[in-house]
Legacy VTK file of the C-alpha trace (Angstrom):
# vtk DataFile Version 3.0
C-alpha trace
ASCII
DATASET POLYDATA
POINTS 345 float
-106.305 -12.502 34.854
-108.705 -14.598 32.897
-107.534 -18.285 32.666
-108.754 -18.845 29.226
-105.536 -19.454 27.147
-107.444 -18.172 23.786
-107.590 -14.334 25.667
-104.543 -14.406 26.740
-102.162 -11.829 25.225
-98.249 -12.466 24.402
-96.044 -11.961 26.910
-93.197 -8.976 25.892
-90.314 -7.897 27.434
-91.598 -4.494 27.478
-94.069 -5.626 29.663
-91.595 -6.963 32.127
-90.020 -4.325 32.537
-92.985 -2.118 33.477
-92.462 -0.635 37.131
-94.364 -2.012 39.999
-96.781 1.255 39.991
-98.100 0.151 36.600
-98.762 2.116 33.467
-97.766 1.978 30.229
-93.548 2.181 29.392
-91.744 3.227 25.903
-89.851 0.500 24.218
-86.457 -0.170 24.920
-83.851 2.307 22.088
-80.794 0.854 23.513
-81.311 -2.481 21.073
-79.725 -1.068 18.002
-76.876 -0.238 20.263
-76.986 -3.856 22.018
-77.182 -5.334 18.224
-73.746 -3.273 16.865
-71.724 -4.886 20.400
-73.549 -8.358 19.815
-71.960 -8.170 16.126
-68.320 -6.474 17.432
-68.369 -9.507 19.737
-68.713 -12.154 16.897
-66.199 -10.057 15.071
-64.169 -10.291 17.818
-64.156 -13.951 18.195
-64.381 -14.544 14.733
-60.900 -12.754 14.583
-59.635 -15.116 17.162
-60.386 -18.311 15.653
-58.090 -17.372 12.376
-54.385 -16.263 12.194
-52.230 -15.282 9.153
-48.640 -16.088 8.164
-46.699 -14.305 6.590
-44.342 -15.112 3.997
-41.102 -14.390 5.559
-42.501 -15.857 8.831
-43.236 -19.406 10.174
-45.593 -19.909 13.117
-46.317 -22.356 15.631
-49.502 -22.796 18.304
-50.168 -23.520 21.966
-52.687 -24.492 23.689
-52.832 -24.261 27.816
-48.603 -24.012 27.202
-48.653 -26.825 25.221
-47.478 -27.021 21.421
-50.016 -28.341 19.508
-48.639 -28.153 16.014
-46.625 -30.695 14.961
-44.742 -28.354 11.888
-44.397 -24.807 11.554
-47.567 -23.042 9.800
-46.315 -21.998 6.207
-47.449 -18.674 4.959
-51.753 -18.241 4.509
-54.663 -18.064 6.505
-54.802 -21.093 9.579
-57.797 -21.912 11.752
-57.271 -21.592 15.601
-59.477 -22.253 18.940
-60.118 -18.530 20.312
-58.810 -18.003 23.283
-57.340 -20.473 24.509
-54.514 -20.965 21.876
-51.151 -18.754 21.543
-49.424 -18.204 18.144
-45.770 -18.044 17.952
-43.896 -16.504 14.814
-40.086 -16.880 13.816
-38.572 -15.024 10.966
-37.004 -17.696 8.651
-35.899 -14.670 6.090
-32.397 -13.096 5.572
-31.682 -11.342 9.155
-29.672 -8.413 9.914
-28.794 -8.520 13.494
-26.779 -5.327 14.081
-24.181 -6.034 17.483
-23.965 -2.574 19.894
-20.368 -2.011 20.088
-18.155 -3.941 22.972
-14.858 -4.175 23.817
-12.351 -6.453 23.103
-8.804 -7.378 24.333
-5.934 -8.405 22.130
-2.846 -10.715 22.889
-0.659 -7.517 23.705
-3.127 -6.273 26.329
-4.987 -3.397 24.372
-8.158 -2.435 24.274
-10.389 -2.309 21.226
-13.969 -1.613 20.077
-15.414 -3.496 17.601
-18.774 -2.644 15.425
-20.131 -5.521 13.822
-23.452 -6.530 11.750
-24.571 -10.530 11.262
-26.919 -11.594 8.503
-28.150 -15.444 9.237
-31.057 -17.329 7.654
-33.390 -19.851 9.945
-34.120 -22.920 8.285
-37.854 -24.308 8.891
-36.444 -27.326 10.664
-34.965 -25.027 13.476
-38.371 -22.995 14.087
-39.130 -25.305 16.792
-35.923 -25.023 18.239
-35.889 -21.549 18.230
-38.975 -20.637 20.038
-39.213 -23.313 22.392
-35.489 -24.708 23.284
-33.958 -21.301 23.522
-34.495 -19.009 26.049
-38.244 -17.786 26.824
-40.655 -19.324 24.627
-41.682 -17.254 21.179
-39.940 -15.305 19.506
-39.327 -12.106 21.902
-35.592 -13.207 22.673
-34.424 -14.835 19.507
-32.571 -11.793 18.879
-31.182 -11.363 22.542
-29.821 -14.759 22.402
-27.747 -14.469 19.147
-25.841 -11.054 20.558
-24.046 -12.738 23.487
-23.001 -15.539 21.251
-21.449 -13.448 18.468
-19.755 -11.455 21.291
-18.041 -14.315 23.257
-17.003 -15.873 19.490
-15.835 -12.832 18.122
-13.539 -11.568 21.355
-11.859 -15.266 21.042
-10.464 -14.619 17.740
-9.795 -11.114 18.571
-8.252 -11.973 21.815
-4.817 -13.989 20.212
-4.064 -11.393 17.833
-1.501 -8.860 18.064
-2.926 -5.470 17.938
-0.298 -4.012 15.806
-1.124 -6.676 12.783
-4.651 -6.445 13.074
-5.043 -4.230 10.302
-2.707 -6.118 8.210
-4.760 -9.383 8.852
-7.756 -7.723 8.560
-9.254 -9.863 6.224
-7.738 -13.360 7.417
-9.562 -12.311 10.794
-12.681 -11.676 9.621
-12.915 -15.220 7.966
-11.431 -16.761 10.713
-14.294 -14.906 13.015
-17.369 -16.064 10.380
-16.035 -19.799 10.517
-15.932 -20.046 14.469
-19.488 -18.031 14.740
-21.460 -19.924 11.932
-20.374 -23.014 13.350
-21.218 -21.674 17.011
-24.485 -20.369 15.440
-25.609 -24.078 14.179
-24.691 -25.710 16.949
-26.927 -23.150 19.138
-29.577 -22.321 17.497
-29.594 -24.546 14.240
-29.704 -21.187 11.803
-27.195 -20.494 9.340
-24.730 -17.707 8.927
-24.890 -15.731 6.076
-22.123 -13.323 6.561
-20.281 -11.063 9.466
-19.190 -7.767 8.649
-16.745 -5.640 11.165
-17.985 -2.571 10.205
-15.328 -0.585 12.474
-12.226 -1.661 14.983
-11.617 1.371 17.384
-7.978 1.785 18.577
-7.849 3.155 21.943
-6.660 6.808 22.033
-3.081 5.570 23.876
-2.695 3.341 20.816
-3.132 5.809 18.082
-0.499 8.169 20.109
1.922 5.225 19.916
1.569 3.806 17.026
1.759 7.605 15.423
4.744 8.079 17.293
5.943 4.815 16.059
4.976 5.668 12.543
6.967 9.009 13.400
10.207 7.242 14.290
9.797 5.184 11.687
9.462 8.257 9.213
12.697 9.317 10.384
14.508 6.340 10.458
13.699 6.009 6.539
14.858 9.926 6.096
17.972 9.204 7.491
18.519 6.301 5.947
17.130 7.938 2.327
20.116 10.589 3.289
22.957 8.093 4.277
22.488 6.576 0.693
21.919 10.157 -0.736
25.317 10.984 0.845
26.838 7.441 -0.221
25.656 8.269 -4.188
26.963 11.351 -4.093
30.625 10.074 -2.460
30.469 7.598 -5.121
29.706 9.957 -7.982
32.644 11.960 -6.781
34.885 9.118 -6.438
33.572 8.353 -10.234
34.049 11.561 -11.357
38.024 11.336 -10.147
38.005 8.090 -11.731
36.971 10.201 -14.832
39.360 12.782 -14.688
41.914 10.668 -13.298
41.856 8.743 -16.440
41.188 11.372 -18.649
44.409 12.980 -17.003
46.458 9.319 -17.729
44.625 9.794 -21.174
46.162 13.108 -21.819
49.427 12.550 -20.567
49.741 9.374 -22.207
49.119 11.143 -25.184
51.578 14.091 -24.454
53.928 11.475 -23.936
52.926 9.933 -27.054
53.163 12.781 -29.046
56.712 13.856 -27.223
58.054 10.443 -28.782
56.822 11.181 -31.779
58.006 14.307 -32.054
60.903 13.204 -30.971
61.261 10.831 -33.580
60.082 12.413 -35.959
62.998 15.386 -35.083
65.377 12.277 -34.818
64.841 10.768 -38.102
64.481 14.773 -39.616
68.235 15.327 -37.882
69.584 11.907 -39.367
67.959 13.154 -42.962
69.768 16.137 -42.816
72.975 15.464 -41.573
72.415 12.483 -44.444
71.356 15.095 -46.902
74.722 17.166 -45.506
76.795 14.098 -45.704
75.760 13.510 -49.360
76.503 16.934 -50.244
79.541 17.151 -48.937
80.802 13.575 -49.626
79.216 15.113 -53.327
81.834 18.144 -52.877
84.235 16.268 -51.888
83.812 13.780 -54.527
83.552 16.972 -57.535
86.553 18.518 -55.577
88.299 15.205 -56.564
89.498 14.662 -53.111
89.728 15.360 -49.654
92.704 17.594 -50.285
91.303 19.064 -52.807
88.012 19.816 -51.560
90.266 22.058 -48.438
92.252 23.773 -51.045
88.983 24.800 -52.530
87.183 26.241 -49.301
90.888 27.613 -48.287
90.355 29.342 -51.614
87.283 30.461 -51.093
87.892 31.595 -47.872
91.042 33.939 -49.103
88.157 35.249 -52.091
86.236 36.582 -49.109
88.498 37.465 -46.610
88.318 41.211 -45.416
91.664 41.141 -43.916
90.117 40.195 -40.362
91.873 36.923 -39.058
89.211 34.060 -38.721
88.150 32.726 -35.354
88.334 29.184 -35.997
91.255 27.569 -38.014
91.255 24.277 -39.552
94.431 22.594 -39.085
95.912 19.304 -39.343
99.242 17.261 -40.953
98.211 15.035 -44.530
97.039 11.294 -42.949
95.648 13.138 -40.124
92.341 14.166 -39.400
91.954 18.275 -39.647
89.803 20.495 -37.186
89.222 23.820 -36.213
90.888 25.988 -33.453
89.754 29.152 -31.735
92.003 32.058 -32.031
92.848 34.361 -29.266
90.508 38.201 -30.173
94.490 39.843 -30.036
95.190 36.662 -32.878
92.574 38.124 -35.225
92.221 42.087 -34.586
93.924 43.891 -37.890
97.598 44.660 -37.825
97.223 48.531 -37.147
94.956 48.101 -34.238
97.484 46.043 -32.422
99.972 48.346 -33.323
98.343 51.702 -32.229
100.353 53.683 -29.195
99.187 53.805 -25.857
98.567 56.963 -24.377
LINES 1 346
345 0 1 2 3 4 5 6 7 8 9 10 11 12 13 14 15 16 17 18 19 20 21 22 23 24 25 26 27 28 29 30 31 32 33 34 35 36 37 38 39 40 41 42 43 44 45 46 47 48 49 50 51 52 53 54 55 56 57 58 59 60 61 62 63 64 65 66 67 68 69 70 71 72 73 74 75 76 77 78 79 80 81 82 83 84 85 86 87 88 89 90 91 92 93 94 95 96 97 98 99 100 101 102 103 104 105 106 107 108 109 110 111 112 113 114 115 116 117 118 119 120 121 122 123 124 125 126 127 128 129 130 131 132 133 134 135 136 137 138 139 140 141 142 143 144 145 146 147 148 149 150 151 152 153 154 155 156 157 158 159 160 161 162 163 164 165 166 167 168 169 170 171 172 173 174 175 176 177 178 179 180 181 182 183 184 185 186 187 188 189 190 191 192 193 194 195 196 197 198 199 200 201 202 203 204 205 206 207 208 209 210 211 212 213 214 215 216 217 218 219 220 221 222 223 224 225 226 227 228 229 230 231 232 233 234 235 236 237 238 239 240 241 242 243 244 245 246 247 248 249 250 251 252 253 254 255 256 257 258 259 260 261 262 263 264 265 266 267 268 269 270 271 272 273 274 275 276 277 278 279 280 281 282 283 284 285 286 287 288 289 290 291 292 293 294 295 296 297 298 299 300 301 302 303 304 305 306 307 308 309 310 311 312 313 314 315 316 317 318 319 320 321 322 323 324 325 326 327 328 329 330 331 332 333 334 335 336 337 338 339 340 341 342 343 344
């Protein structure tokens, strides 16, 4: 090799990596390839350096385990050392935590299962709390931790109530139940409770059997008491209906007896007219007869006009001053003369 810098040629890395044995070597193809990786790694940490949040999210970084932001990252694009730094994200929009279904015990010893939904909101102030206070740290257990809670809270309430009246107080329950979770909720975690739904309450199987044969009994009990006053109407409608007829009967024979005195009355005062009429006409007679006396010699004369020689049953007899009347006569008194006298054979 000539020492004279000026004939020197440049040094390549082709030429470098010529084998021992010498001659001439093609140029490496693999640096097109070597470029693309060189610019996938730049992408790569490029990526790493930047983090997004979205709006229904708030984040929060460490670095080595430690939290290095002071307040929760807001939603946007945030800067970040690659690497080295971990981003945490809590959801601070509505939530709808659905519960699996668990079992419950009431005051009277029966077993329930209850199937409820949660809806809570997490304010930015509790972010912090949430990811790094409460449980694991992040947000991989947020979730995890609000179950249990809602659980324990919920079989409380559920726990002093009476099974039978449960679906009476239905709706007092349920607001009792939100009050003692969101104020279990805050104390916790710091979020707040939007509402608590209890979606379904299943009765155990023995329940439902009693309570439908209780429902049965009942059933009856109503019947036959729907039946006793049934029967009771009815005895007092026929009791009314005597009453009816009872008084309609005092009606009628009230008015029989009504009409029997008036008829009677009536006949009465008809029988006093005519013997009155009768007594005027004969006191009339008696007066145009010119007498008492007279008025007898005048029948007596009347009588003789129409006699037919027969002897009259009645006589009228009597002295002057004293009052006449009228006597029967034996039949032998009034046949005629030549019957009585006819032979016997």
């Amino acid at each position: 090799m000539s020492d004279d810098p000026k004939s020197a040629k440049p040094l390549f890395l082709a030429d470098l990596m010529k084998p021992l044995s010498g001659g001439p070597r093609r140029p490496l193809r693999s640096a097109p390839l070597f470029g693309l990786g060189a610019l996938a790694l730049l992408a790569f940490v490029a990526s790493q350096c930047v983090f997004t949040v979205d709006p229904a999210e708030r984040a929060m970084v460490r670095q080595f385990g430690q939290v290095t932001s002071e307040t929760p990252f807001g939603p946007g694009l945030h800067f970040r050392l690659p690497f080295i730094t971990s981003v945490d994200r809590a959801q601070v929009s509505l939530t709808n935590l659905h519960i699996p279904v668990f079992s419950v015990n009431t005051i009277d010893n029966q077993k329930i299962d209850l199937d409820i939904n949660v809806s809570y909101l997490t304010p930015e102030s509790a972010v912090y709390h949430l990811l790094y206070e409460v449980g694991r740290s992040g947000n991989s257990d947020i979730r995890e931790n609000v179950i249990p809670v809602v659980q324990d809270r919920v079989s409380r309430i559920f726990s002093i109530k009476n099974t039978n009246t449960i679906s009476e107080l239905r709706e007092g329950i349920q607001a009792e139940t939100t009050n003692a979770l969101r104020a279990a909720l805050k104390d916790l975690f710091k979020i707040d409770l939007q509402s608590l739904q209890i979606a379904k309450i299943i009765y155990s199987q023995a329940f439902v059997a009693s309570n439908e044969r209780s429902v049965t009994a009942k059933n009856e009990a109503i019947a036959e008491e729907n039946r006793v006053k049934v029967a009771e109407f009815q005895a007092k409608q026929r009791v009314t209906t005597a009453e009816g007829e009872a008084q309609q009967a005092r009606a009628k024979a009230s008015g029989d007896a009504d009409a029997l005195r008036l008829r009677a009355k009536a006949e009465k005062e008809a029988a006093e007219l005519q013997g009155q009429g009768a007594s005027a006409r004969y006191r009339s007679e008696i007066d145009g007869a010119g007498g008492f006396e007279n008025y007898i010699s005048v029948l007596n004369a009347q009588a003789r006009l129409r006699w037919d020689g027969v002897a009259p049953r009645f006589m009228l007899g009597g002295d002057k001053g004293t009052p006449s009347f009228l006597m029967s006569l034996p039949d032998t008194e009034t046949r005629p003369a030549t019957a009585a006298a006819a032979p016997k054979r």
